[in-house]
C-alpha positions in Angstrom: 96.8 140.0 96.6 98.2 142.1 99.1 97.7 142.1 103.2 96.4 145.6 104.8 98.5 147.2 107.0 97.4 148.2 110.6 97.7 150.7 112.5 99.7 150.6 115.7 97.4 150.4 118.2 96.4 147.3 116.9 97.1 144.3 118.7 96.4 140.3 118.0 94.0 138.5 119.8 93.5 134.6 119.4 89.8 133.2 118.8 89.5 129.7 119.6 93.1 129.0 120.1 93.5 128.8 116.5 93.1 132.1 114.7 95.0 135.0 115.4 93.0 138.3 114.5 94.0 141.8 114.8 92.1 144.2 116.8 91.6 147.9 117.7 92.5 148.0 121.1 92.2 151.9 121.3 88.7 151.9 119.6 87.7 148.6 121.3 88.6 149.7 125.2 86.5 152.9 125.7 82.6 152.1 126.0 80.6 153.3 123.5 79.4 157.0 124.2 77.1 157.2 120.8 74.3 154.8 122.3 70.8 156.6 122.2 70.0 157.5 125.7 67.5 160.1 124.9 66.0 157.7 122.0 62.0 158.5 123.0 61.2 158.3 119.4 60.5 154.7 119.5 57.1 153.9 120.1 57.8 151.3 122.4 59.6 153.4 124.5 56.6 156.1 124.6 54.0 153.9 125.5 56.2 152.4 128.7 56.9 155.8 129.6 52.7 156.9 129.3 52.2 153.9 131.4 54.8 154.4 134.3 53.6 157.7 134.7 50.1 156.9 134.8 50.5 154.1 137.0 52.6 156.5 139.4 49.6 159.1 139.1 47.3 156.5 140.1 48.5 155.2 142.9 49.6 159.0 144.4 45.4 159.3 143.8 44.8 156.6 146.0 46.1 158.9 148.8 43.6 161.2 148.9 40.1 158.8 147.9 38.3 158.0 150.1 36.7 155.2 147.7 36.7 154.2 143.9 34.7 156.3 143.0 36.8 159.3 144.4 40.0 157.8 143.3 38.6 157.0 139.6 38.3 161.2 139.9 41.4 162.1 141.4 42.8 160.0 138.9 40.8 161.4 135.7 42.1 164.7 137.0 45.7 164.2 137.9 46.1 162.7 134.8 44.5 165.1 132.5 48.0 166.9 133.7 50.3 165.0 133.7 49.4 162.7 130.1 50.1 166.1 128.3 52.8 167.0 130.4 54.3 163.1 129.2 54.1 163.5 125.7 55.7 167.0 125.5 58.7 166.0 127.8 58.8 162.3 125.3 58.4 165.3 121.9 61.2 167.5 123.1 63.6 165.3 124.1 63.0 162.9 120.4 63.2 166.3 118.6 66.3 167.7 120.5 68.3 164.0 121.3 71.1 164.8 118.8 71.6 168.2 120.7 71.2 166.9 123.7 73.8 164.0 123.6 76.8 166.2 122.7 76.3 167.6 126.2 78.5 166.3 129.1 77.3 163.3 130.9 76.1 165.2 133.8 74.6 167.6 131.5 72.7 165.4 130.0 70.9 164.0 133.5 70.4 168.2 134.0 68.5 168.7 131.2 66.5 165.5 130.8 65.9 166.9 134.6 65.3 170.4 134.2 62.7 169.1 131.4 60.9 167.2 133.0 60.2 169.9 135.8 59.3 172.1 133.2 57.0 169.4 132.0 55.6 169.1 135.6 55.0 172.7 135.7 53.2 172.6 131.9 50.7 169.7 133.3 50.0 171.8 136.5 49.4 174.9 134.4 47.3 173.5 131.9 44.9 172.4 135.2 44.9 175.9 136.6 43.7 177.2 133.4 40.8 174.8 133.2 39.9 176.1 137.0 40.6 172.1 138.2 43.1 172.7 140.2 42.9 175.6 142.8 45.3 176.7 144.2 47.9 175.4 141.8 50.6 173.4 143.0 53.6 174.6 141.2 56.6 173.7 143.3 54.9 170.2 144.0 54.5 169.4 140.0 57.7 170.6 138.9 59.4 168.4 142.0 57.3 165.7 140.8 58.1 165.7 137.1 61.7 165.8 137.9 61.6 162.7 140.2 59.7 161.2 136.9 61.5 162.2 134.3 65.0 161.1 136.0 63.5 158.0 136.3 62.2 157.7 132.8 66.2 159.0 131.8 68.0 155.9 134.1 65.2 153.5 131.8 66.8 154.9 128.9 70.2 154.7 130.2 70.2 151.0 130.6 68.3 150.6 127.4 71.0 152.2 125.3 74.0 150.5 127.2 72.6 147.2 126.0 73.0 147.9 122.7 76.4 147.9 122.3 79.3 145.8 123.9 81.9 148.5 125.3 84.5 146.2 125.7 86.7 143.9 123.6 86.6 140.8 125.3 82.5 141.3 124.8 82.8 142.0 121.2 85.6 138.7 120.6 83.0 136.9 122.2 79.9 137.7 120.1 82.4 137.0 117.1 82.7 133.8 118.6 79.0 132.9 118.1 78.7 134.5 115.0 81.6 132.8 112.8 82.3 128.9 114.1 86.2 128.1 113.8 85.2 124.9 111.4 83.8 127.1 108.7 87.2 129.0 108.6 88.9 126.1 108.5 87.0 124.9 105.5 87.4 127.9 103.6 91.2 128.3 104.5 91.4 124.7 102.3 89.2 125.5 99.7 91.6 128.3 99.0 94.1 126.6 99.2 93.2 123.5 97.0 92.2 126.9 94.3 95.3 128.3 94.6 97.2 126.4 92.0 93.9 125.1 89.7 92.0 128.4 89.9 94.1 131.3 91.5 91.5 134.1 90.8 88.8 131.9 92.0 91.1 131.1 95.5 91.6 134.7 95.6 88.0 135.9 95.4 87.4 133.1 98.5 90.1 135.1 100.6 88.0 138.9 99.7 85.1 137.2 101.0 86.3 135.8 103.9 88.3 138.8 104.6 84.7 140.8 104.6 83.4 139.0 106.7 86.1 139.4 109.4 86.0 143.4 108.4 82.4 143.7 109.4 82.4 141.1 112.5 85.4 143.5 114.0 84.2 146.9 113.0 83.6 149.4 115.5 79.6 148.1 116.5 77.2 150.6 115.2 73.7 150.7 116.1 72.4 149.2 112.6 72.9 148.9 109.3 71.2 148.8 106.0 69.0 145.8 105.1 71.6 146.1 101.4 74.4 145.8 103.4 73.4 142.6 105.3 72.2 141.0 102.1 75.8 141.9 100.6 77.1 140.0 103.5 75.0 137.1 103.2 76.2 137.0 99.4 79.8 136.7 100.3 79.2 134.5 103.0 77.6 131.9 100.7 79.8 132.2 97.9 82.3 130.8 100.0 80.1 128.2 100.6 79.2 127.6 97.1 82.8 126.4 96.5 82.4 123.8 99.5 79.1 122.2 98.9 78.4 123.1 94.9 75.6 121.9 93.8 74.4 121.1 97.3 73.6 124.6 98.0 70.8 126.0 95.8 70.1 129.8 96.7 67.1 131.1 95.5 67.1 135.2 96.0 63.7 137.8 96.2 64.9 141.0 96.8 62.6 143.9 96.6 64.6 147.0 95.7 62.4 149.1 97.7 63.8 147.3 101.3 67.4 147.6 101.2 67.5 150.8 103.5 65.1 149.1 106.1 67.4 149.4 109.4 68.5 145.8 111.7 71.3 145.3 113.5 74.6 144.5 112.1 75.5 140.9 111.4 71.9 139.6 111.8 71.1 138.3 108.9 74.3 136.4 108.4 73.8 133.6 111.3 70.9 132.9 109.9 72.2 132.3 106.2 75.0 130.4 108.0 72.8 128.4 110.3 70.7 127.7 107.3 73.3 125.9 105.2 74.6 123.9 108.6 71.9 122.6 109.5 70.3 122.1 106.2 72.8 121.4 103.6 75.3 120.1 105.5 73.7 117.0 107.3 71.7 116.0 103.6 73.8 114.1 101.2 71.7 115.5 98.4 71.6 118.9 99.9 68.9 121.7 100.5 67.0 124.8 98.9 67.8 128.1 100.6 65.6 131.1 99.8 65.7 134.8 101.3 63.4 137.0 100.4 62.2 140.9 101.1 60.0 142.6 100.7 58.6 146.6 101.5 54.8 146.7 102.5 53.6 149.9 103.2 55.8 151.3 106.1 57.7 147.9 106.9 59.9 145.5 105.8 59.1 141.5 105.2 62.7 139.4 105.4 62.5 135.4 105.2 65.3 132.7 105.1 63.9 129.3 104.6 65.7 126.3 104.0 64.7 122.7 103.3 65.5 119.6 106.1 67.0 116.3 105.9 64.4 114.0 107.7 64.4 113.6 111.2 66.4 117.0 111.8 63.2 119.2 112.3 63.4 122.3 114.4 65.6 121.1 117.3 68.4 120.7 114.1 68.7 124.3 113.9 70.0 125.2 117.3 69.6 128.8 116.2 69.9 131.1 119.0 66.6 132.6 118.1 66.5 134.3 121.6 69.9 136.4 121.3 68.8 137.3 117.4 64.9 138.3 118.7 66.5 140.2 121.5 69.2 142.7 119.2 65.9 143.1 116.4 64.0 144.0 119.6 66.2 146.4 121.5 66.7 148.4 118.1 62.8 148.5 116.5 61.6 147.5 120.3 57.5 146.5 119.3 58.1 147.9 115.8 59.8 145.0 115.3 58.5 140.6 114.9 60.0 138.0 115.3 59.1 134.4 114.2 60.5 130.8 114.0 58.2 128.2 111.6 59.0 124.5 111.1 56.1 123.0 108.6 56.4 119.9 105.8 60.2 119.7 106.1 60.8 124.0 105.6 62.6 126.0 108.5 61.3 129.3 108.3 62.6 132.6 109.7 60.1 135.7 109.5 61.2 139.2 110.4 59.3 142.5 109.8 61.0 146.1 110.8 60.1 149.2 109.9 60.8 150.5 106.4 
């Protein structure tokens, strides 16, 4: 088996003090300039725009009520303007995002802008027409569904910059958490303890480990395919199977129909990995893994559950359920659940995304 060669801009980088690893440092120094920012397809991210705007609309009808029952008016008819003129600025810029990001930065703010004044201008006109609003305030709406709109944008803005890390320290540091040094140790020696007894079996160990390493340092993507990350898991407890043998039983349900349901990269993984720590690895006769998916209508079903050693429980895991819930969530945003189950002995991980 033969090492890769890289490139010349890649340079080596210790993890842990141990392991020296080569990175990317052209690809890995310049942020990441292909994060969503005009993602207002997510449903999520259309209902907290609806409900800024109308929360802005009703307090700007509290200015001119002179009571509830006034304000509950000015309210019904600012917003039967500015709701319409919402959606179509959330429509265009979902249906023309792609177009729109190959613009220059500050050309993107103008025409997320310029948008929402037209949208300002739409809401006012569709009030004229109905005779509600007399005379029409044109100016005032398009001024107004600029301000909004550039508002809505800087939300976006900050939603998309948390996606990705734009930096390598940030991305050595989420390998960190992802792949603990021991576990490279481990499979280092089981390799090596092949190599002479079984050299195609030690050389299938190094593949495997080698694909993990290739996806934890790839250039971050948004997501990847629900196939991919079960691929991953495989490899991941292959290696594994040489440690523990018959201490690791993996029992696989894969519907056919998931595998190009969307998550982030690397999430399924830790869980795999956090499965066989903490239930195989503390239990002298070893534990039952099982992940499963399945496709229900327009979403996805993906469980990894794993059998306890007494008196481990939930605490054992020390999964860091709140950085995994967080990525699933800033990619499907309320599209996506989330849910952590310890009953009879079972750890249970539930996620559902969209198909």
């Amino acid at each position: 088996m033969t090492l890769p060669d890289y490139p010349p801009n890649f340079e080596e980088s210790t993890l842990h003090g141990g392991l020296s690893i080569p990175v990317d440092i052209g690809e890995a120094a310049s942020p990441s300039s292909r994060s969503a920012m005009f993602d207002a397809c997510h449903v999520g991210v259309v209902l907290r725009a609806v409900l800024f705007v109308e929360a802005v609309v009703g307090v700007g009808a509290m200015f001119g009520a002179n009571g509830v029952l006034d304000w509950l008016l000015w309210f019904s008819l600012l917003t039967g303007g500015a709701l319409p003129a919402t959606l179509a600025w959330l429509i265009v810029v979902c249906a023309c995002k792609k177009r729109l990001m190959q613009l220059a930065p500050w050309g993107q703010w103008l025409a997320g802008t310029l948008l929402g004044a037209a949208a300002g201008a739409y809401g006012c006109g569709l009030l004229a027409l109905m005779g509600l609003l007399q005379p029409a305030s044109w100016w005032a709406s398009a001024a107004a569904g600029a301000l909004l709109s550039a508002m809505v944008l800087a939300g976006l803005f900050w939603r998309a910059k948390a996606r990705t890390p734009a930096a390598t320290a940030a991305r050595l540091a989420e390998l960190q958490s992802r792949i603990r040094p021991h576990f490279l140790f481990n499979t280092l020696n089981s390799a090596i303890a092949l190599v002479r007894a079984e050299p195609a079996k030690a050389e299938t160990v190094l593949e495997d480990l080698s694909e993990l390493f290739r996806h934890a340092l790839a250039d971050p993507a948004e997501s990847v395919t629900l196939e991919q990350e079960i691929v991953l898991a495989q490899r991941y407890l292959a290696i594994e199977k040489i440690r523990f043998g018959e201490r690791l039983r993996v029992q696989w349900s894969l519907d056919p129909h998931a595998g190009l349901a969307r998550l982030p990269p690397l999430l399924l993984q830790p869980l795999v990995e956090n499965a066989v720590r903490h239930g195989v690895e503390p239990s002298a006769s070893g534990a039952q893994l099982k992940i499963s998916t399945l496709r229900r209508g327009s979403s996805v079903v993906i469980k990894v559950s794993n059998t306890t050693p007494a008196g481990v429980g939930e605490r054992g895991h020390g999964l860091a359920l709140a950085n995994v819930r967080e990525r699933l969530m800033l990619l499907h945003d309320v599209q996506a659940q989330f849910r952590a189950v310890y009953k009879d002995g079972i750890f249970q991980i539930r996620l559902e995304i969209p198909a």
